[in-house]
C-alpha positions as CSV (number, residue, x, y, z in Angstrom):
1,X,3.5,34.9,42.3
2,X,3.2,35.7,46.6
3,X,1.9,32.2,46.7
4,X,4.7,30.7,44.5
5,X,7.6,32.9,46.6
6,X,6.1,31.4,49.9
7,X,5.9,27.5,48.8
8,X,9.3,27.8,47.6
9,X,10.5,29.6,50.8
10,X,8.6,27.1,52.7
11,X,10.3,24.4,51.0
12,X,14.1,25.8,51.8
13,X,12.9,26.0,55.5
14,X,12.4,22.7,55.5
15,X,15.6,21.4,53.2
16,X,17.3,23.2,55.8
17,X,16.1,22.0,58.6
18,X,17.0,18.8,57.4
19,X,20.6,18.9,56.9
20,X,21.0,20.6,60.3
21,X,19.2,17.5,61.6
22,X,20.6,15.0,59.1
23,X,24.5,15.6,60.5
24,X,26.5,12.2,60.9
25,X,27.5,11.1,64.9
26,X,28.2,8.0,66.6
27,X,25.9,5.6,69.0
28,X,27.0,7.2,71.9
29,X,25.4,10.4,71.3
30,X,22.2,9.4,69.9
31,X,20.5,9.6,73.2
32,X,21.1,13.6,73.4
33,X,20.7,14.3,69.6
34,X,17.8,12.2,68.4
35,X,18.3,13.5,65.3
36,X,21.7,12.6,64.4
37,X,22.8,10.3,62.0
38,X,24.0,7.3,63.8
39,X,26.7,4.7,62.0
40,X,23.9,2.0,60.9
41,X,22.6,5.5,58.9
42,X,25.4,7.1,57.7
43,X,24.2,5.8,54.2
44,X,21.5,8.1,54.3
45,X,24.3,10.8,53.8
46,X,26.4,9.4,51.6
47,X,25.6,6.5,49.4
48,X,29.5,5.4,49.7
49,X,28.6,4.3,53.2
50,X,26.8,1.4,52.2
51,X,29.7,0.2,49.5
52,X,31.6,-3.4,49.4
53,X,34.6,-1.8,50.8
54,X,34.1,-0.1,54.2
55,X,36.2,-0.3,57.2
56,X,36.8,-1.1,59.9
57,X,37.0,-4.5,59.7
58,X,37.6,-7.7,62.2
59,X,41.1,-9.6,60.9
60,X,40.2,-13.2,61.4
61,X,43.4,-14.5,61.6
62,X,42.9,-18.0,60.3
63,X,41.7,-16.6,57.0
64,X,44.6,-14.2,56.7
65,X,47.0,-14.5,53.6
66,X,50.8,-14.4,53.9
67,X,52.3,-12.2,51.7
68,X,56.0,-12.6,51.6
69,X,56.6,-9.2,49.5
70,X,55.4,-7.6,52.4
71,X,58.5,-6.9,54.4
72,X,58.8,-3.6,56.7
73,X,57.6,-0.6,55.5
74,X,60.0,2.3,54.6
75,X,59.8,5.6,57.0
76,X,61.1,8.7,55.9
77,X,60.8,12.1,58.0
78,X,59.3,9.5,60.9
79,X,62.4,10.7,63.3
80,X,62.2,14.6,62.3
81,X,60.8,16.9,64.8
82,X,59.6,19.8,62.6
83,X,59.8,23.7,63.5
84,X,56.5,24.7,63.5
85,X,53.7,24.2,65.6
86,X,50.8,21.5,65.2
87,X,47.0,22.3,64.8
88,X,45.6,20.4,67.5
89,X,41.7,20.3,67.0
90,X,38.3,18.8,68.5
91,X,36.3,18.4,65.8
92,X,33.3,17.4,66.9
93,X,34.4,13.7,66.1
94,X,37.8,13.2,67.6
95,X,40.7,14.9,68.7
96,X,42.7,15.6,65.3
97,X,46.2,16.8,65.1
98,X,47.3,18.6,61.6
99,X,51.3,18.0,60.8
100,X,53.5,20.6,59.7
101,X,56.1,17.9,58.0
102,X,55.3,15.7,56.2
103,X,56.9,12.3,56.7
104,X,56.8,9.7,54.3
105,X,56.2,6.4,53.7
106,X,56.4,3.6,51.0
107,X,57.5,0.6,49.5
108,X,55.7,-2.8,50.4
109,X,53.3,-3.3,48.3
110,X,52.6,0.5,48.2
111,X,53.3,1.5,44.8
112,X,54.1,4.8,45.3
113,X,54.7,6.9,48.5
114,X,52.4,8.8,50.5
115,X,52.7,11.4,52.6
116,X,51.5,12.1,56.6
117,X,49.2,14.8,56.7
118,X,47.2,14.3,60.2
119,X,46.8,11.7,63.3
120,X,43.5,11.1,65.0
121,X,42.0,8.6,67.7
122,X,39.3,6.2,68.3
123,X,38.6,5.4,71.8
124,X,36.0,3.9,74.6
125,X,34.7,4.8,77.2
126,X,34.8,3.9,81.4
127,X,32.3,3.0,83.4
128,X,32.7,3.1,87.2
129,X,35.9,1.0,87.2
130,X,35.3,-0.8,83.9
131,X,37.1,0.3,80.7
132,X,35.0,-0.7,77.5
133,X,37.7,-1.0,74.7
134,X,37.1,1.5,71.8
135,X,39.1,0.3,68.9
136,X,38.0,0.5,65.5
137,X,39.3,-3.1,64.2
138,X,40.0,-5.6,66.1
139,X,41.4,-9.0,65.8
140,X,39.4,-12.2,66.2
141,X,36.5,-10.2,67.6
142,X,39.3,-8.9,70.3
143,X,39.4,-4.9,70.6
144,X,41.6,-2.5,72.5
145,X,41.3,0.6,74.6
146,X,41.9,2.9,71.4
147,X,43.2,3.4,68.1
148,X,45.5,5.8,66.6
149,X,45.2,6.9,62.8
150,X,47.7,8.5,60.9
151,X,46.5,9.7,57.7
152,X,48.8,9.4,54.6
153,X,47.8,11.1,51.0
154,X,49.4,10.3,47.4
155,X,52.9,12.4,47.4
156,X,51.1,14.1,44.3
157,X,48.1,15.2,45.8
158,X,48.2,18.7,47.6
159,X,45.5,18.2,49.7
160,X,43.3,15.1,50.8
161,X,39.9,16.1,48.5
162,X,42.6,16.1,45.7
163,X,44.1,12.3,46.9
164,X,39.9,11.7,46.8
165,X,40.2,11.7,42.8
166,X,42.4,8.7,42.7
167,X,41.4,5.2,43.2
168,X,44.4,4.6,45.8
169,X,44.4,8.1,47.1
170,X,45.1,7.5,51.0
171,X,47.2,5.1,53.1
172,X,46.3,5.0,56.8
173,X,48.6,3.5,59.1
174,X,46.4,2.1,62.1
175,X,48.3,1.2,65.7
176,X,46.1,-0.2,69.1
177,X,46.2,1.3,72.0
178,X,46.8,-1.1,75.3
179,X,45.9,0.7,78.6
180,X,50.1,-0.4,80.0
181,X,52.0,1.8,81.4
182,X,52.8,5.7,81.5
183,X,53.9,6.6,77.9
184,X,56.0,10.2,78.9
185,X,55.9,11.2,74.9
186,X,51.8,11.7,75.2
187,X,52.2,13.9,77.9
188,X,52.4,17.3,75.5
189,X,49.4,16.3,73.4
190,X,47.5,14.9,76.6
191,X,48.1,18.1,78.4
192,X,46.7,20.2,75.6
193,X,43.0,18.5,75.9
194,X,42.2,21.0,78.5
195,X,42.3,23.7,76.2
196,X,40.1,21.6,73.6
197,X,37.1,20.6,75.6
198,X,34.5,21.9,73.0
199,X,33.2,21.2,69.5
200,X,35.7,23.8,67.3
201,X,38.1,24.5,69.8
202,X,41.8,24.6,68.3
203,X,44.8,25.1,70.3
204,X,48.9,24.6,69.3
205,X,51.2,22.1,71.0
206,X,55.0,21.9,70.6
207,X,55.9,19.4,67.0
208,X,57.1,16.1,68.1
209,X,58.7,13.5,66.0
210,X,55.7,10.6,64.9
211,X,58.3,7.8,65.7
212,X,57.7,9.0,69.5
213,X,54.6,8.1,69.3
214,X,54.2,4.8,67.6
215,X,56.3,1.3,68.4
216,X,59.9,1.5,67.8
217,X,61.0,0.7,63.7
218,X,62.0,-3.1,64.5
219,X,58.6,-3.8,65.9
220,X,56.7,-2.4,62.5
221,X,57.2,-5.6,60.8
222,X,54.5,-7.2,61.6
223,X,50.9,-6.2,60.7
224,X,48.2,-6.9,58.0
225,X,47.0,-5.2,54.9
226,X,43.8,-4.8,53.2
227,X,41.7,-2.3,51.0
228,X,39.3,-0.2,52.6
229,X,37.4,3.2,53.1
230,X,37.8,6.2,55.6
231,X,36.0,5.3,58.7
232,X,33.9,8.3,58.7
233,X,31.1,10.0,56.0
234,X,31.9,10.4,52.8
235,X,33.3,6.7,53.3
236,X,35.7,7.3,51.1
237,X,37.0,4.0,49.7
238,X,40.5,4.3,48.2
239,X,42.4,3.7,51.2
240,X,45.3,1.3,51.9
241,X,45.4,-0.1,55.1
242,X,47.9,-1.2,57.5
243,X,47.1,-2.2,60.9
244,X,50.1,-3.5,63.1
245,X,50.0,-5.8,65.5
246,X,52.6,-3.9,68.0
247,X,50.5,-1.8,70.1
248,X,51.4,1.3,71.6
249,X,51.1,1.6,75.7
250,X,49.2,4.6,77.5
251,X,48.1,4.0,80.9
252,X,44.8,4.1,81.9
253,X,44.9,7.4,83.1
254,X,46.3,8.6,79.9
255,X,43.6,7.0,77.9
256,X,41.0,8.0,80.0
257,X,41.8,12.0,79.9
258,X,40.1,11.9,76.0
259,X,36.9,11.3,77.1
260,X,37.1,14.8,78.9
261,X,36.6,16.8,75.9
262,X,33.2,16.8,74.3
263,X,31.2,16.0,71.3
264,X,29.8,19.6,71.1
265,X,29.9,22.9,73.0
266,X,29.4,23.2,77.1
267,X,26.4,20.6,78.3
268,X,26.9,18.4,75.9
269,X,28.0,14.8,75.5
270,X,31.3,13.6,76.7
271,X,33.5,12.5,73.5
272,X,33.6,8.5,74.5
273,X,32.8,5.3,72.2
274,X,33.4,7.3,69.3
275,X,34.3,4.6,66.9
276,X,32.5,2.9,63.2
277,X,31.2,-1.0,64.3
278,X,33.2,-3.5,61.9
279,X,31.9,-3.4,58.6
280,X,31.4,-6.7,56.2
281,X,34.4,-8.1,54.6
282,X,32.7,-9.2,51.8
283,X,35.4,-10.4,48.6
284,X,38.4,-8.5,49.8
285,X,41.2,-10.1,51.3
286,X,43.1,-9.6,54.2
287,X,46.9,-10.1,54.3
288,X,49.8,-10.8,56.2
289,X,53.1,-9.5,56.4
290,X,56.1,-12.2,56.1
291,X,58.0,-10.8,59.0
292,X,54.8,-12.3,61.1
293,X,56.5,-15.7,60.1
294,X,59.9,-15.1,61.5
295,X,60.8,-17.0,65.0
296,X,61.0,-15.5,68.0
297,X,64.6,-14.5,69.4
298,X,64.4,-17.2,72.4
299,X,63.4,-19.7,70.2
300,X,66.1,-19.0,67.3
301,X,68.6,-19.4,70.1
302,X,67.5,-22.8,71.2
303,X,67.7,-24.0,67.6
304,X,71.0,-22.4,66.9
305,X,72.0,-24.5,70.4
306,X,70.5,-27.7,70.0
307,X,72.3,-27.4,65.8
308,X,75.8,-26.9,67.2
309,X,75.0,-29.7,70.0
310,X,74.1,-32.3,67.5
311,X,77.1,-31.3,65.1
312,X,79.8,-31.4,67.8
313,X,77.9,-34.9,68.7
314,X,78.4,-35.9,65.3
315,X,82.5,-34.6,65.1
316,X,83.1,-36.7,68.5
């Protein structure tokens, strides 16, 4: 019975000892935590990883499909600055913001609406005077400094391990990040990375509305849509995603401030590069929104000139 008691102790040593080695990580910190589960071996925990519908992806353009019921999405609570504070967290991963509100959005070839529940962001890193870009997709193999998430759920699930149940339980709205110029409504979350700089470190930052920090409404029109998974273990693959083509402007400066918190506590690795390689396409499709068709203001204006030219030509 001793005997028995010790092989089976032994055994939950070593199961242990394995899941504390077998946590998931990015490339970037593989050099300081051999052990780590990189991206090319997240399958290992969690079979989902490996599925037919993982993201990110690369949007080849040429292959895209116009979809002319995809007109502008519809934003509810977008302009609402709530009361409450927001839960701004490093978790180890990213730098993750919990709302307080919960802004809406639907219509589009969402059929039904889903509601905001966090933002995160993907980023790069710099080297010497060299930014390497850290988006998660990119288009025709072209990234961007970073990438901002925010994370939708079904309007009936309470929480996102409920909206897991469902088929079509998340909607991720994805924006790029250009290193441009100074971008004043980033300064409040920006300024609160100082007091995140470790691995569980939570701090609170005055609410803000979410249309401060994406593109104005007009410019939402454009963007592409396909189905895909969470970009992070479980892999979760039930999303809906929309990735825009207007970026959002920080400068460099800005941009460069995330990579001063860190991946764990004091010592260790600087958060940087902390973005999922793109992931096979395989039979999905990727569409097109119909406002991408619509001409440009400058060249609507020539046309409308050179029509009433050739029709006061044709009264003469």
């Amino acid at each position: 019975m001793e005997l028995l008691f010790l092989v089976l102790f032994a055994l939950h040593i070593l199961k242990t000892e394995a899941l504390v080695e077998s946590h998931w990580c990015y490339q970037s910190q593989k050099y300081e935590e051999p052990h780590c589960q990189e991206p090319r071996e997240w399958y290992k925990i969690d079979a989902t990883c490996q599925g037919k519908k993982q993201s990110p992806i690369n949007i080849v353009t040429k292959n895209v499909i116009l979809d002319k019921s995809l007109e502008p999405l519809n934003f509810e609570g977008y302009d609402v600055k709530g009361s409450s504070m927001w839960d701004i967290e490093n978790n180890g991963h990213t730098v993750k913001v919990t709302l307080n509100t919960s802004p809406k959005i639907g219509g589009e070839g969402l059929t039904r609406k889903y509601k905001a529940v966090e933002f995160h962001l993907h980023w790069g890193v710099q080297v010497e005077q060299q930014y390497y870009p850290g988006s998660e997709h990119s288009i025709d193999g072209e990234k961007q400094a970073m990438e901002l998430h925010i994370v939708h759920i079904r309007e009936d699930a309470s929480d996102i391990a409920e909206a897991k149940k469902y088929a079509d339980g998340v909607a991720v709205l994805a924006f790029f990040v250009k290193a441009e110029e100074e971008n004043r409504n980033y300064a409040t979350l920006i300024s609160e990375l100082e007091n995140i700089k470790y691995k569980g470190q939570t701090a609170q930052m005055d609410p803000l509305p979410l249309s401060s920090l994406i593109p104005p409404e007009e410019d939402l029109g454009r963007y592409y849509r396909y189905e895909g998974s969470l970009t992070t273990p479980d892999c979760y693959e039930g999303v809906i995603w929309t990735i825009f083509e207007k970026p959002i402007e920080l400068s460099l400066s800005q941009i460069t401030q995330f990579s001063t918190v860190h991946f764990g506590g004091k010592n260790s690795t600087y958060m940087a590069e902390n973005f999922r390689p793109a992931q096979f396409l395989n039979e999905r499709k990727v569409y097109w929104s119909s406002a991408s068709i619509l001409l440009p203001t400058a060249k609507l204006l020539l046309l409308l000139l050179m029509l009433t030219y050739i029709l006061s030509s044709l009264c003469q």
